[in-house]
Every structure is written in structure tokens, then in C-alpha cells.
Short mmCIF file of the C-alpha atoms (twelve columns), coordinates in Angstrom:
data_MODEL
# 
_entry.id   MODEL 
# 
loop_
_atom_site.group_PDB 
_atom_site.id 
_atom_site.type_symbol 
_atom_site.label_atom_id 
_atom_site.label_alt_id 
_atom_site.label_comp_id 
_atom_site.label_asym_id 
_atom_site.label_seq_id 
_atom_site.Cartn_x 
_atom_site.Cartn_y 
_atom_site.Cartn_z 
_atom_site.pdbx_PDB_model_num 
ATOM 1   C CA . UNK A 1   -33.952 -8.127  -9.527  1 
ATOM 2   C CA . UNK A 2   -37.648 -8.297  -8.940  1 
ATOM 3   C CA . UNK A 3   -37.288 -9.887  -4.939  1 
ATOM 4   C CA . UNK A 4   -34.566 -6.650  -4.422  1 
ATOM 5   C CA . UNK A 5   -36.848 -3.959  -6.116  1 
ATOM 6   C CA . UNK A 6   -40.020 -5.343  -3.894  1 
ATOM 7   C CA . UNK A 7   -37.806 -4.985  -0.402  1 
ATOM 8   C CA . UNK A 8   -36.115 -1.842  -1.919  1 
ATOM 9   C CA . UNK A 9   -39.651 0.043   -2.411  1 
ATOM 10  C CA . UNK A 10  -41.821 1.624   -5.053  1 
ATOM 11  C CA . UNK A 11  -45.233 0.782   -4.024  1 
ATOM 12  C CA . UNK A 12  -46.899 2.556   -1.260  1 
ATOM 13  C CA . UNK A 13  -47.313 -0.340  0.794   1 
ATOM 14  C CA . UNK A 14  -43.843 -1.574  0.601   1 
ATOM 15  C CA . UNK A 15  -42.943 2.660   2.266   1 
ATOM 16  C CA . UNK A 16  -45.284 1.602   4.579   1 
ATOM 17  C CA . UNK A 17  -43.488 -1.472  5.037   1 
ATOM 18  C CA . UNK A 18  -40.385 -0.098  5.491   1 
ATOM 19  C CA . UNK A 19  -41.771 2.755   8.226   1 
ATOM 20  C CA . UNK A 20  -42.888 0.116   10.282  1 
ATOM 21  C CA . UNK A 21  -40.129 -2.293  10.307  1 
ATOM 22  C CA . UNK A 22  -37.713 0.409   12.146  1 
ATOM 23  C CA . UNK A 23  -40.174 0.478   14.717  1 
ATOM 24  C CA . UNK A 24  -40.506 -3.726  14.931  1 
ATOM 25  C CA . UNK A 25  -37.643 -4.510  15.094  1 
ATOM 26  C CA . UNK A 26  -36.691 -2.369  18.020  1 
ATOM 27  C CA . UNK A 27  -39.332 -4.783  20.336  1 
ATOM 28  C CA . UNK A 28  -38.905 -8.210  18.699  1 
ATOM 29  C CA . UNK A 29  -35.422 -10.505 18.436  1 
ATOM 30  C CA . UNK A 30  -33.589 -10.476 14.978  1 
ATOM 31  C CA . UNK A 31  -33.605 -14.207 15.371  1 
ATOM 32  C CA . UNK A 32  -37.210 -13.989 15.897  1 
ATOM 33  C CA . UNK A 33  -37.308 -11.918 12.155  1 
ATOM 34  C CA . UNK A 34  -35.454 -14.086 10.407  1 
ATOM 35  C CA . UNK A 35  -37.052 -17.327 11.203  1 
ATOM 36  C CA . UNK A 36  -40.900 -15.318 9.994   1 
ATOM 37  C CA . UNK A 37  -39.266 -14.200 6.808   1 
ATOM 38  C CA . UNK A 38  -37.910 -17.410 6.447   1 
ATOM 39  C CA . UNK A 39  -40.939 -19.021 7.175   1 
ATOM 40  C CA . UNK A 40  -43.734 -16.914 5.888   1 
ATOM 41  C CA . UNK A 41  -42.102 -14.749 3.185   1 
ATOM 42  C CA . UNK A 42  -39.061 -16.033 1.328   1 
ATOM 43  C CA . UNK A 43  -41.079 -19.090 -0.098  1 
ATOM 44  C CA . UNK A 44  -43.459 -16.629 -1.736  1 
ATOM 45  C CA . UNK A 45  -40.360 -14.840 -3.560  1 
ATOM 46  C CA . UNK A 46  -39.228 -18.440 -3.858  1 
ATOM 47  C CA . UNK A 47  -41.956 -19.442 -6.031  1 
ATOM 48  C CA . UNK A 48  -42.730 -16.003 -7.644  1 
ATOM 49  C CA . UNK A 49  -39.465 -13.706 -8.149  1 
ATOM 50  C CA . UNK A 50  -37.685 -13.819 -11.653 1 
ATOM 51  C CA . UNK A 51  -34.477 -13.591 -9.653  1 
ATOM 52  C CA . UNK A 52  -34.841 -17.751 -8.715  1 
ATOM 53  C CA . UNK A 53  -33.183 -18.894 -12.097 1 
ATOM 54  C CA . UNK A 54  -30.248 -16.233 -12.038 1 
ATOM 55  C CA . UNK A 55  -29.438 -17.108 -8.569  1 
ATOM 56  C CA . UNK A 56  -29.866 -20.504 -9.569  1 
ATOM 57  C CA . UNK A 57  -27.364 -20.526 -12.484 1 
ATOM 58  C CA . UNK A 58  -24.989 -18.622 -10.621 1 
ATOM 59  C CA . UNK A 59  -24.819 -21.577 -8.064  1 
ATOM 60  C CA . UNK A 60  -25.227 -24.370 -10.870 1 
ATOM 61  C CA . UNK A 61  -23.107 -23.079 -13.716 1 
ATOM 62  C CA . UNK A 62  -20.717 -20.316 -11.879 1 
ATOM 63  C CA . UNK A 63  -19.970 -22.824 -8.350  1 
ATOM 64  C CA . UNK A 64  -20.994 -26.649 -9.842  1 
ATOM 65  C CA . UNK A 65  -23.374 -27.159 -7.416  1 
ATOM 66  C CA . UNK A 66  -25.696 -30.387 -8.411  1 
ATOM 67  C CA . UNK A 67  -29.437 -29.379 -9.113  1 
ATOM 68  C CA . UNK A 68  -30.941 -30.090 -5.822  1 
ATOM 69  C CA . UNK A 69  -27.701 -28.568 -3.909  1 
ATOM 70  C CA . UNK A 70  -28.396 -25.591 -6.559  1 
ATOM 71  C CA . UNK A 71  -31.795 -25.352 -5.462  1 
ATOM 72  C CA . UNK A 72  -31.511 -25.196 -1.152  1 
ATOM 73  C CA . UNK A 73  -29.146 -22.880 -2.267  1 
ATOM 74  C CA . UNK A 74  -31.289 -20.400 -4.060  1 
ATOM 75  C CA . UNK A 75  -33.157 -20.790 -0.790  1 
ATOM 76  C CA . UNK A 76  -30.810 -20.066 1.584   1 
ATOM 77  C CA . UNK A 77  -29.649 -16.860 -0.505  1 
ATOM 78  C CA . UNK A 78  -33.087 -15.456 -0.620  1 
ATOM 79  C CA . UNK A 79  -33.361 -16.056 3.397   1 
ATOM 80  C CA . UNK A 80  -29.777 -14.430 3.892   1 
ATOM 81  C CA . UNK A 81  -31.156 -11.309 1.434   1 
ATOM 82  C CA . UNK A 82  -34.022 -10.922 3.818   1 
ATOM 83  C CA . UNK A 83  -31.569 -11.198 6.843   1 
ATOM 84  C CA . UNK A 84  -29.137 -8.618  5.707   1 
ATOM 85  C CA . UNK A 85  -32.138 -6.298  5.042   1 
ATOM 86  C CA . UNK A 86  -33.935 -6.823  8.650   1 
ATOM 87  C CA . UNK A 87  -30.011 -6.037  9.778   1 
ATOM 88  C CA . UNK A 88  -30.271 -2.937  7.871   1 
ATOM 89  C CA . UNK A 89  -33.878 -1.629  9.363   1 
ATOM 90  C CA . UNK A 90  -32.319 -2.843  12.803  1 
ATOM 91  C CA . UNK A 91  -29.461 -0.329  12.741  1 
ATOM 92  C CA . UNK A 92  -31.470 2.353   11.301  1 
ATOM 93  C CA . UNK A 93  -33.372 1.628   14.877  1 
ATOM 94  C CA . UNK A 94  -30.214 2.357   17.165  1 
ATOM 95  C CA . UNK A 95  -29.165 -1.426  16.807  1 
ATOM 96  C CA . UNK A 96  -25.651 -2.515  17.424  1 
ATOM 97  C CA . UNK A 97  -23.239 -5.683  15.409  1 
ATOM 98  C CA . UNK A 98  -20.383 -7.087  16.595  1 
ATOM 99  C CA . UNK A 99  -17.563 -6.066  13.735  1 
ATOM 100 C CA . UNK A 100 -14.309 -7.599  12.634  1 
ATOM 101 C CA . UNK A 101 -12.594 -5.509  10.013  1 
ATOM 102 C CA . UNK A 102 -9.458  -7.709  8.651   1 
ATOM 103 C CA . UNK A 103 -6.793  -5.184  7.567   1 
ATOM 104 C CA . UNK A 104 -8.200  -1.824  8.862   1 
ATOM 105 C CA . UNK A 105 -4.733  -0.388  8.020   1 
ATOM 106 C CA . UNK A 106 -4.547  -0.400  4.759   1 
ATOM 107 C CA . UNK A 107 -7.899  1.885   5.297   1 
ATOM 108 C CA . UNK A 108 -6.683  3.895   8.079   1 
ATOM 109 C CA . UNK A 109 -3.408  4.847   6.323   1 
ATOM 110 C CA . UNK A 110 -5.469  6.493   3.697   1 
ATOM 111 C CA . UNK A 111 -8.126  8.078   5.693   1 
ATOM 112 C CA . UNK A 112 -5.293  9.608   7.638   1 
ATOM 113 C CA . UNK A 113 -3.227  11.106  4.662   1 
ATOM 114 C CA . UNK A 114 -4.065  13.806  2.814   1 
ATOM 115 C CA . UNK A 115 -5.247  12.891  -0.683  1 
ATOM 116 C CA . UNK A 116 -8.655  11.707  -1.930  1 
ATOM 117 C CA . UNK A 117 -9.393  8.050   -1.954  1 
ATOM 118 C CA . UNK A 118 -12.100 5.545   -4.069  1 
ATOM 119 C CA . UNK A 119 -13.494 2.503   -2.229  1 
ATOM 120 C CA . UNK A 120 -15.310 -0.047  -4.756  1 
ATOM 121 C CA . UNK A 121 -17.912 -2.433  -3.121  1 
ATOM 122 C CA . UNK A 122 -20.252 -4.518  -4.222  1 
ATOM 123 C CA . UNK A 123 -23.682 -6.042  -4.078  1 
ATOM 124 C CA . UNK A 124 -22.490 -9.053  -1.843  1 
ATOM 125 C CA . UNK A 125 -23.517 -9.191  2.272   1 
ATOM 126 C CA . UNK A 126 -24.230 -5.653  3.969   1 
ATOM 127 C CA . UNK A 127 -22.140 -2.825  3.183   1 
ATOM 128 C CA . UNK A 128 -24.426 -0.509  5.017   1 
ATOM 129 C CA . UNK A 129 -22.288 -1.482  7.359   1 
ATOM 130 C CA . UNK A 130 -18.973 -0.216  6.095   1 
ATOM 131 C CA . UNK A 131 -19.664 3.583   6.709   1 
ATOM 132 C CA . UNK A 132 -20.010 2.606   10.784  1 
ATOM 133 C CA . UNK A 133 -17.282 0.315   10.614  1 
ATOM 134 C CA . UNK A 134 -14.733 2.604   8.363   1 
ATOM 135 C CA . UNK A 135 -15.632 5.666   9.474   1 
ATOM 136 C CA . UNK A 136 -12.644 8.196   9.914   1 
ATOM 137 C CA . UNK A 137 -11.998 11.353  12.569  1 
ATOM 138 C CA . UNK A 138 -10.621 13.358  9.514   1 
ATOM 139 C CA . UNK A 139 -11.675 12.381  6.251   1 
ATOM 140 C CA . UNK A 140 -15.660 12.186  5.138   1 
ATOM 141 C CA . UNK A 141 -16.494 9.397   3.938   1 
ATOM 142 C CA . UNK A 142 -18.572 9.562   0.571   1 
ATOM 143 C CA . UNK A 143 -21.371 6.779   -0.638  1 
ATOM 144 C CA . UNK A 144 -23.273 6.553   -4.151  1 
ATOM 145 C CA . UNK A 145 -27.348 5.622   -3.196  1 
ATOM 146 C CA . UNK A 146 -28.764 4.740   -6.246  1 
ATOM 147 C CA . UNK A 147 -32.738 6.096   -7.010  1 
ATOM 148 C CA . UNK A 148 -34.303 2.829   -6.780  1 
ATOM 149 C CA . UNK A 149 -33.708 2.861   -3.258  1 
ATOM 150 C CA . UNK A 150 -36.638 3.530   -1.596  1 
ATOM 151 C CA . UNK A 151 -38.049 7.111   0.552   1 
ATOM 152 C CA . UNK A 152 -38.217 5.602   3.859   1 
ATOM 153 C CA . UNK A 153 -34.303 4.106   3.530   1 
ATOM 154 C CA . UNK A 154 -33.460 7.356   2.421   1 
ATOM 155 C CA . UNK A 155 -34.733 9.434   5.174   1 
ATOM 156 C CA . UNK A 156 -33.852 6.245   8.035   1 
ATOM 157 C CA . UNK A 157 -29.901 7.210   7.023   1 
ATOM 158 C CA . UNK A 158 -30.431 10.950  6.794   1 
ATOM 159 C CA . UNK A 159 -31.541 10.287  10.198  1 
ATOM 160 C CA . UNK A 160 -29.236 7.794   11.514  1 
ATOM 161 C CA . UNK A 161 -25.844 9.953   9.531   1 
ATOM 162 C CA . UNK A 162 -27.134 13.237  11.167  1 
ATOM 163 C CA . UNK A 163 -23.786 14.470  12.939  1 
ATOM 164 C CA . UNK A 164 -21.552 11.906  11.522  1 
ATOM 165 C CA . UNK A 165 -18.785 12.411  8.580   1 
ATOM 166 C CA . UNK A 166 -20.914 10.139  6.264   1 
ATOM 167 C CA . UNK A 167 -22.350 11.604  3.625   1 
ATOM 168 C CA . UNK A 168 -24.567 10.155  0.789   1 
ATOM 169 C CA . UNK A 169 -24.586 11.375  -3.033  1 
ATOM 170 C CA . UNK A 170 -27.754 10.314  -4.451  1 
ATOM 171 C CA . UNK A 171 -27.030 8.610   -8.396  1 
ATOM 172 C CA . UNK A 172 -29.384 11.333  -10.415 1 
ATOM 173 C CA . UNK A 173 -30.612 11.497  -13.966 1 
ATOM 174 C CA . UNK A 174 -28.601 14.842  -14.431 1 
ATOM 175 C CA . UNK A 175 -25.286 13.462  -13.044 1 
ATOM 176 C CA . UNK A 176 -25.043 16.186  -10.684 1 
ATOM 177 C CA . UNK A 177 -23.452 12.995  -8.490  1 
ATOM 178 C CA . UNK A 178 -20.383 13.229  -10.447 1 
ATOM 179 C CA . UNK A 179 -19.370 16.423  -9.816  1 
ATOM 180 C CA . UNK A 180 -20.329 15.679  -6.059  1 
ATOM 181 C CA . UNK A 181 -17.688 12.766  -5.928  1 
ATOM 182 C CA . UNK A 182 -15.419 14.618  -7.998  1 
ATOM 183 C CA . UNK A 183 -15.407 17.721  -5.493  1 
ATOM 184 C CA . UNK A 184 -15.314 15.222  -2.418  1 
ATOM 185 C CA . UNK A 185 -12.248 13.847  -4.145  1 
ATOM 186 C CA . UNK A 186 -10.367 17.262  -4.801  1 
ATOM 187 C CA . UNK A 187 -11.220 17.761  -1.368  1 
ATOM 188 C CA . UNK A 188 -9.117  14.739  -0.156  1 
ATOM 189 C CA . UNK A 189 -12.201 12.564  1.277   1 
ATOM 190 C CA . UNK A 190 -12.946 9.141   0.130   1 
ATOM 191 C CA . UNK A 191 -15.950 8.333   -2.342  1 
ATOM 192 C CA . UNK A 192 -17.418 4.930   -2.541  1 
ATOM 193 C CA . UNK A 193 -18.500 3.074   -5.871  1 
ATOM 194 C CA . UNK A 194 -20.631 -0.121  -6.213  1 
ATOM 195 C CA . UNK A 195 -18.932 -1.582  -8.974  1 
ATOM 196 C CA . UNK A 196 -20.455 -4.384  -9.926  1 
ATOM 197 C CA . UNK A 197 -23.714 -3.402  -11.432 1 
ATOM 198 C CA . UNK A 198 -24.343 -1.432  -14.958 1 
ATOM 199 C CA . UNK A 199 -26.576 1.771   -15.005 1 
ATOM 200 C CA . UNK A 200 -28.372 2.533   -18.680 1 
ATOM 201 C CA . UNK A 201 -25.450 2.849   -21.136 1 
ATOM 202 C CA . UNK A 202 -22.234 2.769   -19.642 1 
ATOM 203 C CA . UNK A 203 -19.195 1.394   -21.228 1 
ATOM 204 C CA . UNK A 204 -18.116 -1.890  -19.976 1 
ATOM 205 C CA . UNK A 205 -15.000 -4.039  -19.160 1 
ATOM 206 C CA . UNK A 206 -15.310 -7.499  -19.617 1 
ATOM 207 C CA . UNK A 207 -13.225 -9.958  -17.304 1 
ATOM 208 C CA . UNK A 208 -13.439 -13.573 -16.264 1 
ATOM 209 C CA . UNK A 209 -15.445 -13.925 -12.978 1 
ATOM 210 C CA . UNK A 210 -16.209 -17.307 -11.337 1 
ATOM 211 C CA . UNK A 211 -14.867 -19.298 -14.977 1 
ATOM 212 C CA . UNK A 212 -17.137 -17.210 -17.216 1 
ATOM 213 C CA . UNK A 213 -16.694 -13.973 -18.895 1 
ATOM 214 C CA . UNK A 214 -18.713 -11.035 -17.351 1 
ATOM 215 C CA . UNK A 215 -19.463 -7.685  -17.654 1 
ATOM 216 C CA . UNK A 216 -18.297 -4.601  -15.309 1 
ATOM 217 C CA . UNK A 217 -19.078 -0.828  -15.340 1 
ATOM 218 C CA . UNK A 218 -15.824 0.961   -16.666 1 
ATOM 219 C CA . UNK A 219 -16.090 4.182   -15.013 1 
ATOM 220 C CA . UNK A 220 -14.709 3.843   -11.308 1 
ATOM 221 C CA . UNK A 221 -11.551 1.755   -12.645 1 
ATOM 222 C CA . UNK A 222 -11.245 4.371   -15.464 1 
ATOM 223 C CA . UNK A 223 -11.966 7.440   -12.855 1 
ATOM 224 C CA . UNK A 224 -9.229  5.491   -10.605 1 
ATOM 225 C CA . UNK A 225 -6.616  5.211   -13.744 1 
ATOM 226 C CA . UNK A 226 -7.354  8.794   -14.470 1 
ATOM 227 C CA . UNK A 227 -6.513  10.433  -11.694 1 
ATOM 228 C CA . UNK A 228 -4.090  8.238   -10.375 1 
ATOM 229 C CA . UNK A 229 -6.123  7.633   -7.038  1 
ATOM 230 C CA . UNK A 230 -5.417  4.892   -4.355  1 
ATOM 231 C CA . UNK A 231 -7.898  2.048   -4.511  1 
ATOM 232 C CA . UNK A 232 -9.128  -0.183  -1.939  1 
ATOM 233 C CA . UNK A 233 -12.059 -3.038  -2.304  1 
ATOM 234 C CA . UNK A 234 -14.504 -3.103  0.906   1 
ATOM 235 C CA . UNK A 235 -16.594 -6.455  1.557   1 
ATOM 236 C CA . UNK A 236 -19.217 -6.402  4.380   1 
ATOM 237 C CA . UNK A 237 -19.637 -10.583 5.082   1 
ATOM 238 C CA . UNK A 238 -22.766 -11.572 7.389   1 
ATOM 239 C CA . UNK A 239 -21.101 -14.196 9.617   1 
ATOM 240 C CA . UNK A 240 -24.026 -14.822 12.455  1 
ATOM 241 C CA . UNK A 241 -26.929 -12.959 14.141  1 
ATOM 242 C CA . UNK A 242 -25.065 -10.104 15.235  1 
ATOM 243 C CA . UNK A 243 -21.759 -10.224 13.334  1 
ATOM 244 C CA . UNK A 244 -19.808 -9.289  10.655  1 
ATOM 245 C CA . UNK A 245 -16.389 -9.235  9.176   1 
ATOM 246 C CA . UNK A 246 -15.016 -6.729  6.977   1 
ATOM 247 C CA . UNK A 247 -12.146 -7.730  4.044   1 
ATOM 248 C CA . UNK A 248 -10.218 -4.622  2.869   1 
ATOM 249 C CA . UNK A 249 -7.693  -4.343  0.138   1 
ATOM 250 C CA . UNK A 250 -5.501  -2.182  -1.676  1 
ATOM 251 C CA . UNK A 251 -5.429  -2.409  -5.226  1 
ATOM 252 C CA . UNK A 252 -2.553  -2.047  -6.867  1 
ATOM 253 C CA . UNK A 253 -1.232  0.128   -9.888  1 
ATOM 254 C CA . UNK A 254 -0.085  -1.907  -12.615 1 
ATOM 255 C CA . UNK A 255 0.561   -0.737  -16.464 1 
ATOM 256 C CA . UNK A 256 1.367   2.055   -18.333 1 
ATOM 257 C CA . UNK A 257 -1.055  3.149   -19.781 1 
ATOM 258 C CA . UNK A 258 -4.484  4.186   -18.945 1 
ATOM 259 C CA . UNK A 259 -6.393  1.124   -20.629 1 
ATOM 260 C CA . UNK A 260 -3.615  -1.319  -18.815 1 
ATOM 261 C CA . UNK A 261 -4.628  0.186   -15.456 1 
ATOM 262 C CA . UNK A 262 -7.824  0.274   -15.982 1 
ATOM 263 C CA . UNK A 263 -7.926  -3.762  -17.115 1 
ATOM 264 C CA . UNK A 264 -5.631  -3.864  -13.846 1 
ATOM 265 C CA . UNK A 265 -8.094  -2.928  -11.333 1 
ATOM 266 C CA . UNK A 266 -10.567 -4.694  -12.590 1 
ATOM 267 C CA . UNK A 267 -8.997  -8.388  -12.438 1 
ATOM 268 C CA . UNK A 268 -7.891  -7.406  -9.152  1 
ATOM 269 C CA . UNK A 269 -11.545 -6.126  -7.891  1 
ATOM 270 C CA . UNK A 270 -12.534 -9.512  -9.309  1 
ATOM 271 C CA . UNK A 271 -10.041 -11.701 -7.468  1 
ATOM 272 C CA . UNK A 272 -11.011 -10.115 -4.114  1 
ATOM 273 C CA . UNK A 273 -14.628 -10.864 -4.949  1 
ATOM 274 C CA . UNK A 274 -14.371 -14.070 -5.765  1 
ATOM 275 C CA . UNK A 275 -12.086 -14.956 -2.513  1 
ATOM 276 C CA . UNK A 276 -15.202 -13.449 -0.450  1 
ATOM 277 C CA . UNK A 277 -17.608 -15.400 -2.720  1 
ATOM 278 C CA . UNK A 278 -15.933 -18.747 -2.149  1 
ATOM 279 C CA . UNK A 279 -16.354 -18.381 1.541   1 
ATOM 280 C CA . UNK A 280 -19.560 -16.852 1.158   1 
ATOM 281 C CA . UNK A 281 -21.536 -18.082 -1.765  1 
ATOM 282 C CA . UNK A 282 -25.052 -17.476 -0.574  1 
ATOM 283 C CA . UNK A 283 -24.419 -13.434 -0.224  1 
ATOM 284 C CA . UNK A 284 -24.286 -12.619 -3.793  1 
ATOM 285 C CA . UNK A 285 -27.127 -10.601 -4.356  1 
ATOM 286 C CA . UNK A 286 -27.622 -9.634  -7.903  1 
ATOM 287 C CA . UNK A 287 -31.128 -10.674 -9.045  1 
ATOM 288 C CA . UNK A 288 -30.282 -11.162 -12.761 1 
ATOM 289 C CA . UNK A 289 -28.448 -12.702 -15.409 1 
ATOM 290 C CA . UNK A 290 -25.033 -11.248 -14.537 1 
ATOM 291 C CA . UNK A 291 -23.141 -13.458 -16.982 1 
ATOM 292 C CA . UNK A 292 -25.620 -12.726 -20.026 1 
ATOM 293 C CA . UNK A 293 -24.453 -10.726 -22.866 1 
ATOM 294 C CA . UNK A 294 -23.718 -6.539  -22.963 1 
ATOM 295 C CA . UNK A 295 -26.496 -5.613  -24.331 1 
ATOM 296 C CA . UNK A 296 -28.880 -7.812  -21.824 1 
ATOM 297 C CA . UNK A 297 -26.910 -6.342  -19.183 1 
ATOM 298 C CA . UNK A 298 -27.323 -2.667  -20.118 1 
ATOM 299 C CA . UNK A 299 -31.035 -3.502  -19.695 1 
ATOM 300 C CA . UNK A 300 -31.209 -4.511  -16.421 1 
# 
């Protein structure tokens, strides 16, 4: 995770970074961006990051790719990281993307009704988009930001969600968050969970993904099964320069008891992200051994 932790922030030149990039990119052409990251700063992460040999593996031993397919492809992940963060500073400057949400009504039947709903993402392509592209008259729409993010992103969305029914619960040490989501869900608006990635020492649920077994946070399929909430899974896929398509779907109940549902949810979470994986393999963006054992995984 080291190449997302140096983008994400920490260091006071990386805040400074991040400042200035809002104001770039409002003067120079995305295309222009992607081809100097590509150029001048990917091979750098290339060469240096700890996240080459997880990304690599993941194309090697999760898709079959040969070794030297394996290894353009690290590349070309690590260029479409950088792209879908210069997308991210781009919008935060007043830029604008050409959408396509597939299925928008099995969304907009929810955000229309009445009760509380959970969306799980995950960290695949941009789903700083989804609160622009999902973004409903009635019902607020709720998103976990985890603390690693860094100041500058944080205050760019307070900024650019100012007067808008998005709202973001920051992930704190005192899980104040979760009674945050759990009001926003009494109060019938929709909360969204990245649901792919463990935090210190939550229990796990472990499901095939991509032929191998892997490891996935319990608590938003077992905060689903609890409260007998509807579920839908939101992708964000980079498709070009200035567009992107949306995949929603509705999970469905299945089981009778709380531990079936749970297991439930989860193999269907995983189908729908390995359909967007096998027509996007180079947007998977977790920096680390995701297939490793529990206890590696807790770790990270």
C-alpha cells in the first residue's frame, strides 16, 4: 500500500502536493497529466513501491497472465492509479466526466422509498465518483473516509459537498462513525461501506475470489443480515479521459439464518467484483497481499 499511502498524504510535502494539484489541473489537459505521471512518476513507484509484487501476483497467480504480460501490467495499473487520482483533484477543481450508470433503478427505487439503505464498494476505479453520479433529491447519501486519507482531500470534498445531500463520516479510533451510520440508517438515508479492505481486528469472512480463498471484513454483510437492510454493490469503472460507467446491483437475501445471509452477501459482493474485474483488470487497487493469510491481513 506504500504507492496509495504516498498519493493519499502524510508528509508535508505530499499536503502540499495535493493543494497545488487542484489548482493545476484547472489550467493544464488531463491528457496532458497523465502522460507526465506516466512518464516522470509511475516508473519511480515502479521501481520503489512494495505494492509492485502484490499487484504483480494478483495479475500472475489470480488472472494467469505470463511474466512479462504480468509485468506491463503492473505498469499499466500503477499509471491508471495515478489517472483515477488526477480525476479526483480534477473534480475537486469544478471538473466535469461524462457518466454512464448501468441500472440506475435498482438505486433510484431505494433512494425514493422510505427505509435506510447500505451500498458496499470497493477499492477498484473511482468511486469518488458515485456520490455525483447517485446522488438522490430525498435521501442523503452517507460515505465512510477512512483517516489515512489525507487533510487537503478532506477539506477539497468539504468544499466541493458544501450544499449537496452528501455527507462524509470520518472512520475514527473511538467508533463514533458507527453510531453516525447507524443514525443515518434509522433515519432512512443510505450509508456506504468499502468492503473489501480489513481495519485492525475485525472478524473476517473468507470466500473464494478470482480461484483463491480471500479474506473480507464481516461487519457490513453482518450489519446488512442484522437489520434486514436492502443491499446494493456500486462500481465506479474508468473507461477513457473523461468517462465512466457505473455497475449497480441488488443483492439478494438468501438463508435463514443470520450466518447464511451473511455468507450470502458476501459470494454475491464477490461475483459482482469479479465481473467488473474481468473487464477491468488493471483498476484493482489494493497495494498488498490480499490473498495472504488472516493474520497478515489484519496487519495491513
Amino acid at each position: 500500500m506504500a504507492a496509495e499511502r504516498a498519493w493519499r498524504g502524510g508528509t508535508d510535502g505530499t499536503k502540499w502536493m495535493h493543494r497545488n494539484l487542484v489548482r493545476i489541473v484547472r489550467h493544464v489537459p488531463l491528457r496532458l497529466m497523465y502522460g507526465f505521471v506516466a512518464v516522470f512518476v509511475v516508473p519511480f513507484y515502479f521501481l520503489f513501491s512494495k505494492g509492485y509484487k502484490p499487484i504483480y501476483h494478483y495479475f500472475n497467480q489470480r488472472l494467469g497472465y505470463r511474466p512479462a504480460k504480468a509485468f506491463f501490467g503492473v505498469y499499466r495499473n500503477f499509471c491508471r492509479f495515478s489517472q483515477v487520482i488526477l480525476d479526483r483533484f480534477y473534480m475537486f477543481g469544478g471538473g466535469k466526466f461524462d457518466v454512464q450508470v448501468e441500472k440506475y433503478h435498482l438505486y433510484q427505487e431505494l433512494a425514493e422509498g422510505e427505509p435506510g439503505f447500505m451500498i458496499l464498494s470497493a477499492h477498484v476505479g473511482n468511486y469518488e465518483l458515485a456520490g455525483f453520479s447517485l446522488v438522490a433529491t430525498k435521501k442523503r447519501f452517507n460515505a465512510l473516509a477512512f483517516g489515512e486519507e489525507a487533510e487537503a482531500i478532506m477539506e477539497n470534498r468539504e468544499r466541493l459537498f458544501a450544499g449537496t445531500n452528501i455527507n462524509i463520516i470520518p472512520v475514527k479510533d473511538d467508533l463514533s462513525h458507527l453510531f453516525a451510520l447507524n443514525n443515518a440508517l434509522d433515519n432512512g438515508e443510505s450509508v456506504s461501506f468499502p468492503s473489501d479492505r480489513l481495519l485492525g481486528n475485525q472478524r473476517t469472512v473468507t470466500c473464494e475470489f478470482l480461484g483463491a480463498p480471500a479474506h473480507f471484513p464481516m461487519g457490513p454483510f453482518a450489519l446488512a443480515a442484522q437489520r434486514d437492510l436492502p443491499v446494493l454493490t456500486v462500481n465506479v469503472m474508468k473507461e477513457s479521459a473523461k468517462r465512466y460507467r457505473v455497475y449497480v446491483n441488488r443483492l439478494q437475501k438468501e438463508g435463514t439464518t443470520r450466518g447464511e445471509r451473511i455468507n450470502a452477501y458476501v459470494r454475491q459482493y464477490v461475483e459482482h467484483l469479479e465481473e467488473v474485474l474481468r473487464k477491468y483488470p488493471e483498476q484493482w487497487f489494493n497495494y498488498y497481499e490480499f490473498w495472504g493469510d488472516e493474520r497478515t491481513m489484519k496487519e495491513r
